[in-house]
Backbone as a ProteinNet text record, in pm:
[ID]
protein_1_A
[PRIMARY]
XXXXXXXXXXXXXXXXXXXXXXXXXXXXXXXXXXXXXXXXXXXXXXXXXXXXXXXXXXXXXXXXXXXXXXXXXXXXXXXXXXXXXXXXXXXXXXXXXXXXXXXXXXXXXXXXXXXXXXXXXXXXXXXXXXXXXXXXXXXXXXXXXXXXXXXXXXXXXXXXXXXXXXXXXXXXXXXXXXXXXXXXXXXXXXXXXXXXXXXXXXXXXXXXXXXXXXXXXXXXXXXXXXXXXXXXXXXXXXXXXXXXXXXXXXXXXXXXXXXXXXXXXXXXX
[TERTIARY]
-3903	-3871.4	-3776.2	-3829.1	-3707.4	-3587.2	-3510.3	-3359.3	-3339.4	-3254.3	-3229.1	-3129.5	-3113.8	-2998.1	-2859.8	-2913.9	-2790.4	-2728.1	-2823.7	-2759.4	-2687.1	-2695.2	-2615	-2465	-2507.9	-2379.7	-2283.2	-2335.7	-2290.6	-2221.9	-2258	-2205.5	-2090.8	-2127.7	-2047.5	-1870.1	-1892.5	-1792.4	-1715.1	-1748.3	-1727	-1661.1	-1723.3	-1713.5	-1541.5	-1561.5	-1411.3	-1309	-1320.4	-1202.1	-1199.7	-1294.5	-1284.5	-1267.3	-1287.5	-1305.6	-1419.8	-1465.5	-1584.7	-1551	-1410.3	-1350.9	-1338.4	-1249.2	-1190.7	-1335.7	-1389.7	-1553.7	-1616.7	-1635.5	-1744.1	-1659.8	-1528.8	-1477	-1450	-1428.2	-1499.4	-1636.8	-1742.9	-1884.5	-1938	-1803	-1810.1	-1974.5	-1939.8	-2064.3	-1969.6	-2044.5	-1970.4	-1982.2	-1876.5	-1872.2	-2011	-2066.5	-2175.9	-2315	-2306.7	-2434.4	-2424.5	-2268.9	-2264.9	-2298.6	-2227.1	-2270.5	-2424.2	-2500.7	-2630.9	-2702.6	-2654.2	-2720.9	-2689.9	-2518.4	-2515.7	-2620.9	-2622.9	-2718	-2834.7	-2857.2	-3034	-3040.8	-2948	-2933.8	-2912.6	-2874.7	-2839	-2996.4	-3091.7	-3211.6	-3287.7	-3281.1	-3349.7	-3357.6	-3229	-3182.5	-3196.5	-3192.4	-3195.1	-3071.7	-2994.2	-2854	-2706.3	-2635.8	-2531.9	-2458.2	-2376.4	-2284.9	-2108.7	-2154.4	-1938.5	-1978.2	-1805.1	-1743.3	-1661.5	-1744.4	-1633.6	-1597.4	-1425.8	-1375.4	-1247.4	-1185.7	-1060.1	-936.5	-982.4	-861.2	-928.2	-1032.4	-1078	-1249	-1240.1	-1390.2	-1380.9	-1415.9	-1420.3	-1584.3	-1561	-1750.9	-1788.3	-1893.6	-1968	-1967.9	-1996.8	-2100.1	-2178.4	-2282	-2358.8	-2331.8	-2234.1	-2137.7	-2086.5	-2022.6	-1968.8	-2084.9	-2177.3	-2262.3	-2360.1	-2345.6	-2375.9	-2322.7	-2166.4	-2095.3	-2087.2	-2089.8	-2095.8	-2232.4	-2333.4	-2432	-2441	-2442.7	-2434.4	-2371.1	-2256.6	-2167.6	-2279.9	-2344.9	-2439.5	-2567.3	-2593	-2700.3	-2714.6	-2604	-2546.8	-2535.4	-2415.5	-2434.5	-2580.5	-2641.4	-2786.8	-2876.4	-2855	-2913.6	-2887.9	-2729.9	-2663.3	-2702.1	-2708.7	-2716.5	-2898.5	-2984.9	-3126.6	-3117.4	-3049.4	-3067.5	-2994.1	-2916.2	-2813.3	-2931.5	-2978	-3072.2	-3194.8	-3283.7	-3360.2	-3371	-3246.2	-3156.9	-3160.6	-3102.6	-3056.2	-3177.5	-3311.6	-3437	-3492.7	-3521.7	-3546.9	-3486.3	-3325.9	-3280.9	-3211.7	-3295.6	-3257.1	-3281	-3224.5	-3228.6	-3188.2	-3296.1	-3200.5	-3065.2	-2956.9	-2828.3	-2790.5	-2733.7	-2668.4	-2556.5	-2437.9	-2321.4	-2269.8	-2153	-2131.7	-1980.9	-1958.9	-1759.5	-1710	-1606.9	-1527	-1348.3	-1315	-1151.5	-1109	-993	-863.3	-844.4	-829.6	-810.3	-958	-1044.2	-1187.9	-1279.2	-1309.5	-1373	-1532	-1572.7	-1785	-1751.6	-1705.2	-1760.3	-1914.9	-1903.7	-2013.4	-2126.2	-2119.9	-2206.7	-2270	-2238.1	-2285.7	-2355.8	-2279.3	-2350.1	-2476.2	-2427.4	-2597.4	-2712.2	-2688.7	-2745	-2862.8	-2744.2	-2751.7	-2855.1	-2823.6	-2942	-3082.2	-3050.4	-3197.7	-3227	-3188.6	-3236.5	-3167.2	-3229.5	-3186.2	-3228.9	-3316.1	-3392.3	-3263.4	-3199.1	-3094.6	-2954	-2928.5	-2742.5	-2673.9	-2557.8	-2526.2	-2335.8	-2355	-2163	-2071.2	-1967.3	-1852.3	-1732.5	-1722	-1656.4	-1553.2	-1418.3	-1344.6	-1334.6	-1321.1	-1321.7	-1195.1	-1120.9	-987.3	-1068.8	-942.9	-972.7	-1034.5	-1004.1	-1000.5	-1092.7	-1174.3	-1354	-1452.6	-1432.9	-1508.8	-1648.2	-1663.8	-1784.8	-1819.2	-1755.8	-1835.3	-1887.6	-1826.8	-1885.8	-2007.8	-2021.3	-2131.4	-2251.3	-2211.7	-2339.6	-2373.6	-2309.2	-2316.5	-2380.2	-2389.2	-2456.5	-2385.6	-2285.1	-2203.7	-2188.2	-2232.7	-2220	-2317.1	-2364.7	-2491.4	-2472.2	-2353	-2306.3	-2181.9	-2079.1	-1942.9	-1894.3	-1799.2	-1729.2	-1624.6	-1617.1	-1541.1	-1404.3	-1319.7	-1247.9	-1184	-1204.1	-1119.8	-998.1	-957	-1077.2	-1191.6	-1277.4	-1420.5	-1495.1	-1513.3	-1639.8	-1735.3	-1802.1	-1907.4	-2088.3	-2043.3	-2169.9	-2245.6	-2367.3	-2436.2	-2480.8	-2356.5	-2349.9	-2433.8	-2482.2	-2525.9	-2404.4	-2328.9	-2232.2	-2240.7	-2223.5	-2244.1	-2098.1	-2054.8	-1895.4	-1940.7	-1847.7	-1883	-1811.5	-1671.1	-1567.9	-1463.6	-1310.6	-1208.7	-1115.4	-958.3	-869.4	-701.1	-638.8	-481.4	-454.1	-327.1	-275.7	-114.2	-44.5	65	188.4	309.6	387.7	430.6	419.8	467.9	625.1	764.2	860.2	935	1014.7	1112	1119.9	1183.9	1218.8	1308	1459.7	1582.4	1614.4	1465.9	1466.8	1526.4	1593.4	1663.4	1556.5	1412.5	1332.1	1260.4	1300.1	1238.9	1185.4	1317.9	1306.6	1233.2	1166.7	1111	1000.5	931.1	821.9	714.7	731.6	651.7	701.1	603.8	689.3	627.6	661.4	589.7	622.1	520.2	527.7	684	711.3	831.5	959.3	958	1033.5	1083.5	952.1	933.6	966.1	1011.9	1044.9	1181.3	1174.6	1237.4	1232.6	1158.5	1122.6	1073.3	1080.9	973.4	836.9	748.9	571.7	588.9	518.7	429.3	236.3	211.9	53.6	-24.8	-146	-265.7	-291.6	-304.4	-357.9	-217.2	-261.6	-186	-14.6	40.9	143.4	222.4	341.1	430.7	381.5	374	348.3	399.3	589.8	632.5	579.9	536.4	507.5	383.5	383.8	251.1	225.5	104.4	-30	-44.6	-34.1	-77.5	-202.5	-228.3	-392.8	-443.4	-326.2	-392.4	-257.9	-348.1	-217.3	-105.2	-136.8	-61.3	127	49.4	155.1	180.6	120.8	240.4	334	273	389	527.2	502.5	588.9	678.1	646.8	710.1	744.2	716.7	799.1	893.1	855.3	988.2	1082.6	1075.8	1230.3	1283.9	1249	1254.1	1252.4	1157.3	1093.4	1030.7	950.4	900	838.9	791.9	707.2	539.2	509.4	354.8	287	152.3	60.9	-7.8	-74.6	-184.1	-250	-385.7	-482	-405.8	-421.1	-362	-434.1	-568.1	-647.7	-529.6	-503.3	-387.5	-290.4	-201.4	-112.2	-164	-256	-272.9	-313.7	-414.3	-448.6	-306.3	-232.6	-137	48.7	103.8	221	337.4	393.6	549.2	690.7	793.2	911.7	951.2	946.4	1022.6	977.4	838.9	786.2	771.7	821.3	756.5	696.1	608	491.8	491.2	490.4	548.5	443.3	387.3	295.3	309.2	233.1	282.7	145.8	201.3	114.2	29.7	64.3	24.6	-43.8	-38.1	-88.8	-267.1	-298.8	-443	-515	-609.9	-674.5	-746.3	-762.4	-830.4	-962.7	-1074.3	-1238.1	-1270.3	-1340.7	-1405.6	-1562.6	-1619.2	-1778.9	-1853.7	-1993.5	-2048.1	-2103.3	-2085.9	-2160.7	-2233.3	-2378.1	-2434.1	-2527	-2575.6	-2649.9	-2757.6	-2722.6	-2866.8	-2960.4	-2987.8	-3131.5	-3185.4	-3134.4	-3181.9	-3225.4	-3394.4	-3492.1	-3519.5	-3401.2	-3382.6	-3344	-3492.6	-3533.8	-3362.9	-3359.4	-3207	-3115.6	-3068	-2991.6	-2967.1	-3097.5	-3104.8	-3119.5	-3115.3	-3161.6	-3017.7	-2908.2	-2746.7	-2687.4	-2749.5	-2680.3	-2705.1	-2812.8	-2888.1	-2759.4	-2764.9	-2652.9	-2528.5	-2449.3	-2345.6	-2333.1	-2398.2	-2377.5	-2408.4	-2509.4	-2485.2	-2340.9
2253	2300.6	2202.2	2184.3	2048.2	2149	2051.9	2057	2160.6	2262.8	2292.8	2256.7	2168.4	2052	2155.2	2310.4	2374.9	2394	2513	2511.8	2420.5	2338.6	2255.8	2182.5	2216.1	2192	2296.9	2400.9	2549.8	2549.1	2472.8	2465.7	2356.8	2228.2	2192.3	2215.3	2318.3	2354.8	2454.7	2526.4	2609.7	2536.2	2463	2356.1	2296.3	2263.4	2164.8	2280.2	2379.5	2484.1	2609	2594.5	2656.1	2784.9	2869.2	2982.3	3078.4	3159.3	3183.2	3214.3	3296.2	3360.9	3228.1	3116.9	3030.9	2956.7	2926.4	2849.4	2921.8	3057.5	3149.5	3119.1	3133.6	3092.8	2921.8	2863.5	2720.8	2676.8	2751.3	2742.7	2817.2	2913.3	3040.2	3126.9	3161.2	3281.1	3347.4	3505.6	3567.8	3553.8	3620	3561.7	3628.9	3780.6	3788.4	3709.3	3656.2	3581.8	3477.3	3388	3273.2	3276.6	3390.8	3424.7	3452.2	3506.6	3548.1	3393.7	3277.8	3146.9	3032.2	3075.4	3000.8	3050.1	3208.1	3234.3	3144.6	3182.6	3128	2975.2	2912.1	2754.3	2749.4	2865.7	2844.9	2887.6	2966.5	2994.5	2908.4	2807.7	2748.5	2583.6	2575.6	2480	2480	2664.9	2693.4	2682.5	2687.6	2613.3	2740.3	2777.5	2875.3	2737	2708.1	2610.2	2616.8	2774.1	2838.8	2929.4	2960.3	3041.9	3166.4	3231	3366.1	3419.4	3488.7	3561.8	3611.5	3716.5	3766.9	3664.3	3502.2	3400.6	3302	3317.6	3252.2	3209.9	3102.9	3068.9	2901.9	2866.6	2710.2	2653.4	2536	2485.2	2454.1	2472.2	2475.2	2271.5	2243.1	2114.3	2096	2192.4	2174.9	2156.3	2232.5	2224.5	2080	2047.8	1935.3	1835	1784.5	1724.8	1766.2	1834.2	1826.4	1822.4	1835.7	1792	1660.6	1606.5	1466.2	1390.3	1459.2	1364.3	1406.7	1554.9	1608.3	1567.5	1512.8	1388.4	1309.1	1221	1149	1161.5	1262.1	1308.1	1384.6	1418.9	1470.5	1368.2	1265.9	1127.1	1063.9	1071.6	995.7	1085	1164.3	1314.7	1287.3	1264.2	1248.1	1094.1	974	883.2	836.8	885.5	908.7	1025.6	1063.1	1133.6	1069.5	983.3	906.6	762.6	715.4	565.2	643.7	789.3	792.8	782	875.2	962.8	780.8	708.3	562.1	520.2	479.7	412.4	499.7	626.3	714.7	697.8	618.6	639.6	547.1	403.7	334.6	181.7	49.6	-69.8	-77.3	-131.4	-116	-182.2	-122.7	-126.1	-168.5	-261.3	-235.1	-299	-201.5	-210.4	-273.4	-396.5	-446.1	-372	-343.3	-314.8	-434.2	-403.4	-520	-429.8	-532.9	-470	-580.9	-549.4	-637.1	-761.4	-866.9	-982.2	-1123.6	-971.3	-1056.1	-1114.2	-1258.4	-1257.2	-1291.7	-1180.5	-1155	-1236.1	-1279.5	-1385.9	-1455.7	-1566.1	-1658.3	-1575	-1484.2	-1419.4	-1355.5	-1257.3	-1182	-1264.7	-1421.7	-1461.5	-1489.7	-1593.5	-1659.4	-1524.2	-1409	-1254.9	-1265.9	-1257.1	-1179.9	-1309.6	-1448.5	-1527.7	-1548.5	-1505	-1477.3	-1342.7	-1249.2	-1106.4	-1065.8	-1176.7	-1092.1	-972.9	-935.3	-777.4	-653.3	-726.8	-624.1	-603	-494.7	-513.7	-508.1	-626.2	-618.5	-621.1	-531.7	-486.3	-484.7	-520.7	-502.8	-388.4	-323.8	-241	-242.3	-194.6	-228.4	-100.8	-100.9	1.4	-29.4	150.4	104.2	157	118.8	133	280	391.9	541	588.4	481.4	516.2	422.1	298.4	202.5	268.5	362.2	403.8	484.7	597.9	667.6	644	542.9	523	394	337	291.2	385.6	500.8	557.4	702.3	713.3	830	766.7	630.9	578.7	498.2	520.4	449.4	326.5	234.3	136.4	130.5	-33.1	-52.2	-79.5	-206.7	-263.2	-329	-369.6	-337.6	-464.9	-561.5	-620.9	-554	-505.2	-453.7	-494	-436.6	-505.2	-405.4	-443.2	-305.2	-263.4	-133.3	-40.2	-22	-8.4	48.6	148.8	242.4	307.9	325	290.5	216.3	272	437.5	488.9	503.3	466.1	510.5	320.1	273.8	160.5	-0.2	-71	-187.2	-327	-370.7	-430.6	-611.5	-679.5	-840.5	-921.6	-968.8	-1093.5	-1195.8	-1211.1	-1299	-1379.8	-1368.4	-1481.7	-1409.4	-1496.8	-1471.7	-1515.7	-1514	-1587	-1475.9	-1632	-1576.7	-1479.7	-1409.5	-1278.9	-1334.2	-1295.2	-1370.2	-1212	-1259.7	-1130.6	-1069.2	-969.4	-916.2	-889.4	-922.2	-912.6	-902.8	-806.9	-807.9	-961.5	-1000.8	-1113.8	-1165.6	-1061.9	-1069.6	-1050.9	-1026.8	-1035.5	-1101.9	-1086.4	-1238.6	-1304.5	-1290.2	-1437.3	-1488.6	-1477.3	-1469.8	-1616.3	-1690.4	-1835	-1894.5	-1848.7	-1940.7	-1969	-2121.3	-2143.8	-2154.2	-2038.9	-1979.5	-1882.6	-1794.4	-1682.8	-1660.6	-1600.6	-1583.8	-1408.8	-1338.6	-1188.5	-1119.1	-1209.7	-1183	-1188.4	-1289.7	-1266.6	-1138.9	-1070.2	-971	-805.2	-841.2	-736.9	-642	-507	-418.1	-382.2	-440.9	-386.2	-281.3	-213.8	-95.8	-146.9	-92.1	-146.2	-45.2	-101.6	-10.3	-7.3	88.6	97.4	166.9	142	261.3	372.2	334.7	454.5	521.9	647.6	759.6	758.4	819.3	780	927.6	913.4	1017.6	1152.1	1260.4	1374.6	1426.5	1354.9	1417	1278.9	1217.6	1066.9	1090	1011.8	980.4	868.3	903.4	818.4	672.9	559.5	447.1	405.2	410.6	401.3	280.7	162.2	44	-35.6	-172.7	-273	-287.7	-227.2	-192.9	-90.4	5.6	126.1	18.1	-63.3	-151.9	-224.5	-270.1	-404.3	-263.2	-170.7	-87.2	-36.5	-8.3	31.4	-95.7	-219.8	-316.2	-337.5	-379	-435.9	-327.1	-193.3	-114.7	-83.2	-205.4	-209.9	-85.7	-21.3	69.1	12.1	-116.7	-142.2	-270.2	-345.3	-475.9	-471	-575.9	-542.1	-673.2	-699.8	-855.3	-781.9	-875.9	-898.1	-1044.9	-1033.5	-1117.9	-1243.2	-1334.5	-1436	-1475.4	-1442.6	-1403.5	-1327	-1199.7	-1151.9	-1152.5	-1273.2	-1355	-1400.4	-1475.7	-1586.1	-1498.7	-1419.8	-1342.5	-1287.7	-1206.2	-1097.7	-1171.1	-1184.8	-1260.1	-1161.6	-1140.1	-1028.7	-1143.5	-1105.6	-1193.1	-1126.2	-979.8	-919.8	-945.2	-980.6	-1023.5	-1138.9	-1200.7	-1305.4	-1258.6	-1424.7	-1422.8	-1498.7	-1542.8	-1609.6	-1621.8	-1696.9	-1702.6	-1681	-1595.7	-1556.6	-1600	-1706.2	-1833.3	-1766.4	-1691.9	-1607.8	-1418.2	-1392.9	-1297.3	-1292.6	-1195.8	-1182	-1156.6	-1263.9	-1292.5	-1152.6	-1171.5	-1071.6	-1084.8	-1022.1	-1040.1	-956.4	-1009.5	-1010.5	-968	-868	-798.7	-753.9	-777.8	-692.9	-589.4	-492.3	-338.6	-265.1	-205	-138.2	-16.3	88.3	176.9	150	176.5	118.5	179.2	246.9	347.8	299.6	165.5	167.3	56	23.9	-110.5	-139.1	-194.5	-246.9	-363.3	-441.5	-589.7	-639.1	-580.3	-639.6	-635.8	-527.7	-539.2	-678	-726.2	-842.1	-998.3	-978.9	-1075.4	-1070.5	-995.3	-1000.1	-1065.9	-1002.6	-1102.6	-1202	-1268.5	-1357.3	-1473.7	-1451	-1488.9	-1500.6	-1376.1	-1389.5	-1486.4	-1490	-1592.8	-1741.7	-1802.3	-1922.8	-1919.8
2142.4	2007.3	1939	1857.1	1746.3	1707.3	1729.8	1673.6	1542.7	1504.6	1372.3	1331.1	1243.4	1175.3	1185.1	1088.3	1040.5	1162.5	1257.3	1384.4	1436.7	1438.8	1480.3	1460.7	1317.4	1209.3	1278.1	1269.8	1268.5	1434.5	1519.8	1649.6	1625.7	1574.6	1611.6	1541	1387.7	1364.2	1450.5	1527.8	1662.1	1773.6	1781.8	1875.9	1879.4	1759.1	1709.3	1686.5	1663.3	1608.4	1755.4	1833.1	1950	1908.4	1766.4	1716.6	1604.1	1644	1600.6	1404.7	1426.4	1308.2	1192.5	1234.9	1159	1139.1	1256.9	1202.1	1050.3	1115.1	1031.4	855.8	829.9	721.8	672.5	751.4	666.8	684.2	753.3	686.5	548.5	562.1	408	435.9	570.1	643.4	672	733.6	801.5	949.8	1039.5	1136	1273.7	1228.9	1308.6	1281.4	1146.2	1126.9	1220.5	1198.6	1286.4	1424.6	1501.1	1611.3	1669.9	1560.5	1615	1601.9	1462.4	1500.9	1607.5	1674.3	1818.2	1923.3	1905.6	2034.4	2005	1909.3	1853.9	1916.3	1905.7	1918	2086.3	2145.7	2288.7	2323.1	2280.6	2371	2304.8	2185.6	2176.3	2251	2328	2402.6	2523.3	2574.3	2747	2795	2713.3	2834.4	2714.3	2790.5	2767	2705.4	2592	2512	2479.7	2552.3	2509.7	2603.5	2656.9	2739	2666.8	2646.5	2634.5	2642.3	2649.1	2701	2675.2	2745.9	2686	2638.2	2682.4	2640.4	2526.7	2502.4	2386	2396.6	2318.4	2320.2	2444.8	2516.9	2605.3	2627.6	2568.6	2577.3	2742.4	2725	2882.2	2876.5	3016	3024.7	2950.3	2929.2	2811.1	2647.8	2662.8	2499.5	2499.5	2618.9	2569	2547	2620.5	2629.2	2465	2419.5	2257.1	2151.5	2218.5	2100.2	2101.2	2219.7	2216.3	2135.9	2132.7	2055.4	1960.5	1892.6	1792.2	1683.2	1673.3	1563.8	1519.1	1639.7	1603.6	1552.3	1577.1	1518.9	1386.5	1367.9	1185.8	1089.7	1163.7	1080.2	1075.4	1133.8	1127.6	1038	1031.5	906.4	793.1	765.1	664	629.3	673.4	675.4	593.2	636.5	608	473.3	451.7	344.9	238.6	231.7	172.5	106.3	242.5	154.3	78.7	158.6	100.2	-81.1	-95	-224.6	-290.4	-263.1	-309.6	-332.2	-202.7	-264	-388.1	-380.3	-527.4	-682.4	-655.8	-785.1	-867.5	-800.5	-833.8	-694.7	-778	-691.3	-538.8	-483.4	-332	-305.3	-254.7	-278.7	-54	-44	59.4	78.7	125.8	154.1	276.5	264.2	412.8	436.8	517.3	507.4	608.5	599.7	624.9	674.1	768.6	789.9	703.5	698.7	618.6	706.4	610.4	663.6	696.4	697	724	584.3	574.6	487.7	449.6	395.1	386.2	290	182.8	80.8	117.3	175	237	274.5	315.1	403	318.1	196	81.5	-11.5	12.8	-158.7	-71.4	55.1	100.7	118	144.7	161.6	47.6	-54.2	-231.3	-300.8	-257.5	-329.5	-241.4	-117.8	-37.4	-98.3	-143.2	-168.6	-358	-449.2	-535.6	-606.9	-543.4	-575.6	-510.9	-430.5	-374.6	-414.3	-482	-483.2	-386.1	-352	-206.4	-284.3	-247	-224.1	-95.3	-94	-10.4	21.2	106.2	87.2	264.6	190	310.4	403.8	499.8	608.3	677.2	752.6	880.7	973.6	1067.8	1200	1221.7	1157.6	1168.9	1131.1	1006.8	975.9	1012.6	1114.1	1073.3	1149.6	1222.7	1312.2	1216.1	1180.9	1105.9	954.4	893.9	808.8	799.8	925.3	971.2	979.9	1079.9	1161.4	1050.3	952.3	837.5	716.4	723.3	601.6	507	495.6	377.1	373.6	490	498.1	564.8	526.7	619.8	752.6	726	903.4	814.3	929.3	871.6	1000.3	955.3	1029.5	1066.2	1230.2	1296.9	1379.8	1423.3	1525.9	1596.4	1734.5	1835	1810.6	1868	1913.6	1803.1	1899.7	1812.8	1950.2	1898.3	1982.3	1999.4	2065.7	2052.1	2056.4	2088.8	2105.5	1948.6	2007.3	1837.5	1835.2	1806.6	1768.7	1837.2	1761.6	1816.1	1739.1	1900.6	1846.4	1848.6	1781.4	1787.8	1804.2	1844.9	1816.4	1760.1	1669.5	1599.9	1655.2	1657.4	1661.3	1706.8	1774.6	1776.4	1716.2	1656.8	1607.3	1675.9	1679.8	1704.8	1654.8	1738.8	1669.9	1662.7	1512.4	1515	1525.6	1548.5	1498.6	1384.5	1329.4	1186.3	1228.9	1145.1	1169.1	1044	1020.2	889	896.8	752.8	715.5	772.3	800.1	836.2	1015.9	1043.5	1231	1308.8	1404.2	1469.9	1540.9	1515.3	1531.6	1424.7	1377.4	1208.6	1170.4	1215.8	1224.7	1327.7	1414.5	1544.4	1488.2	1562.9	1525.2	1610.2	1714.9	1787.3	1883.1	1933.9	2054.7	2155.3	2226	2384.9	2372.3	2412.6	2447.2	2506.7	2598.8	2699.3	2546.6	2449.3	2380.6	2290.1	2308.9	2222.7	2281.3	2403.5	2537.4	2394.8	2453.3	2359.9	2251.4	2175.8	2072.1	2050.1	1931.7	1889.4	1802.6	1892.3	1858.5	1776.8	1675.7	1566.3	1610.2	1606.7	1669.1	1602	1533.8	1474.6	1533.8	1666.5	1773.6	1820	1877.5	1939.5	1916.6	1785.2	1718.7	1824.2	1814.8	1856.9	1746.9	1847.6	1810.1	1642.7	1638.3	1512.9	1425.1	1391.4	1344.4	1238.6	1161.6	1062.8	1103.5	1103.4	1190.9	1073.7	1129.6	1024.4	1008.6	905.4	832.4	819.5	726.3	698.4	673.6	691.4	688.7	599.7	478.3	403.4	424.8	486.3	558.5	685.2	758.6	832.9	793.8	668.8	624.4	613.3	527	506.7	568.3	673.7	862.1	856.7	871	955.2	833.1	673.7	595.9	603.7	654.5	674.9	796.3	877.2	1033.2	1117.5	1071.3	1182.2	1310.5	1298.8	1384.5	1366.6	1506.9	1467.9	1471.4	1538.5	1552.7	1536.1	1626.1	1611.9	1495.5	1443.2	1338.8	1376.6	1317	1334.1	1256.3	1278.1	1187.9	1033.9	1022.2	870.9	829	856.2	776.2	753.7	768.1	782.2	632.2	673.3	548.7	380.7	443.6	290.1	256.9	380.9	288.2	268.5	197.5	169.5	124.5	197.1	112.8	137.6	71	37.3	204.6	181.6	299.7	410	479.2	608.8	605.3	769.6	789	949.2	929.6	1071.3	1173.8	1280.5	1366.9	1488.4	1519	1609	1722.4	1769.2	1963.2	2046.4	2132.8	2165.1	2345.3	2383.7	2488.5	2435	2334.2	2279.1	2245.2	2351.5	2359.7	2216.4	2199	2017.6	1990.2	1864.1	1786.4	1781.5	1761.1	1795	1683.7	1623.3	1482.3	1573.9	1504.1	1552.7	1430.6	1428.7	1315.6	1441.5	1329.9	1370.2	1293.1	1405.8	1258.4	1346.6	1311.3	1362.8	1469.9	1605.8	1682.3	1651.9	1589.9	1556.8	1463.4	1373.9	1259.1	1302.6	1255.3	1194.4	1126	1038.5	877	904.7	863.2	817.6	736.5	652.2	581.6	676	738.1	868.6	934.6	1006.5	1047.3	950.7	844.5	790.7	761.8	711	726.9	811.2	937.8	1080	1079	1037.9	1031.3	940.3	814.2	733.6	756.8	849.1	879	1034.3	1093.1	1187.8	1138.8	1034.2	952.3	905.4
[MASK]
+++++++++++++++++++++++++++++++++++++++++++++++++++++++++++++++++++++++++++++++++++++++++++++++++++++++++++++++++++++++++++++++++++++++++++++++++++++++++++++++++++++++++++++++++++++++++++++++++++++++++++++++++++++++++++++++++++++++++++++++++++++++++++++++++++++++++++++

């Protein structure tokens, strides 16, 4: 029996809130309808998906094992309904993203004069959307850089480059004209990923420069962003033992779009 999209939707909001009540109100159903379409989705699957009981709702093996593809398979819904909607209403349009620091210039124009039937736009992506707004559509394929996760995804390297240190201006290494990791012993890292519980999570390079010019903290950066981004208050300092940065295009493995490849194609010239 094929998949039912909603059902699924409808699980995996369950899924994520581990409550039938709070689900059933941000789908804006009530909550026995919701319930009678998990069952529906559990006998149409064969496999029990939640645990219930006097301490709450807990997903089975099986639950987890569909919530895990289920993301992917929504974005790929959403994603196909997004180009179809686009080829219908107009020029074919495709979007590259890009992180900060990286530059598609070269790669778009040589694209855009092999394909001028196509509008080819740029759009920047962080670390916190670069998958999903790959595998949901919004982008066609997107220059990446780790972390990246990688399921769904078909990933390429392009290249690597140094990672230098971001440091208030007024740092006591401020002046060196190079560093070694060991120099950098005690400091407070500033990091994208897994911030202290009471903490706001940093989004984009922007909110770093910000954290480091009020010495909250330091942090590597790719050395591209060194050069594009310039403040009075930071300087950059090269750390000559600091594992490089890796530049990747990424783009939907499910998808066999001729432009797709004819991109890669361009971006590796």
């Amino acid at each position: 029996m094929d998949l039912d999209l909603r059902k699924v939707r409808y699980f995996v909001a369950v899924a994520e809130l581990l409550h039938f009540g709070r689900a059933a109100e941000q789908l804006h159903i009530a909550q026995p309808v919701l319930s009678r379409q998990i069952r529906a989705l559990e006998k149409d699957l064969g496999a029990e998906l939640f645990v219930r009981d006097s301490h709450g709702v807990t997903l089975t093996a099986a639950g987890t094992q569909l919530l895990d593809d289920a993301r992917q398979l929504l974005a790929s819904a959403d994603a196909t309904r997004r180009r179809v909607r686009g080829a219908a209403h107009g020029p074919r349009r495709f979007v590259v993203g890009f992180r900060a620091g990286v530059v598609v210039t070269p790669a778009v124009r040589a694209f855009g004069a092999a394909h001028p039937d196509v509008d080819v736009m740029a759009r920047r992506v962080e670390w916190d959307d670069q998958e999903r707004l790959i595998l949901d559509g919004t982008v066609d394929l997107a220059y990446v850089r780790h972390p990246i996760r990688e399921q769904g995804l078909q990933l390429l390297p392009l290249y690597t480059e140094a990672r230098v240190a971001m440091l208030p201006a007024e740092h006591r290494l401020a002046g060196k004209q190079e560093l070694l990791r060991a120099d950098l012993d005690g400091e407070t890292w500033l990091r994208y990923v897994d911030p202290r519980p009471d903490d706001v999570p940093i989004r984009t390079i922007e909110e770093k420069f910000e954290r480091v010019a009020a010495g909250t903290g330091i942090t590597l950066v790719p050395v591209s962003v060194a050069e594009q981004y310039s403040r009075p208050d930071i300087t950059y300092v090269p750390v000559t033992d600091a594992a490089p940065d890796e530049v990747l295009l990424a783009w939907d493995a499910g998808r066999r779009s001729p432009l797709i490849a004819q991109f890669v194609a361009a971006a590796q010239g």
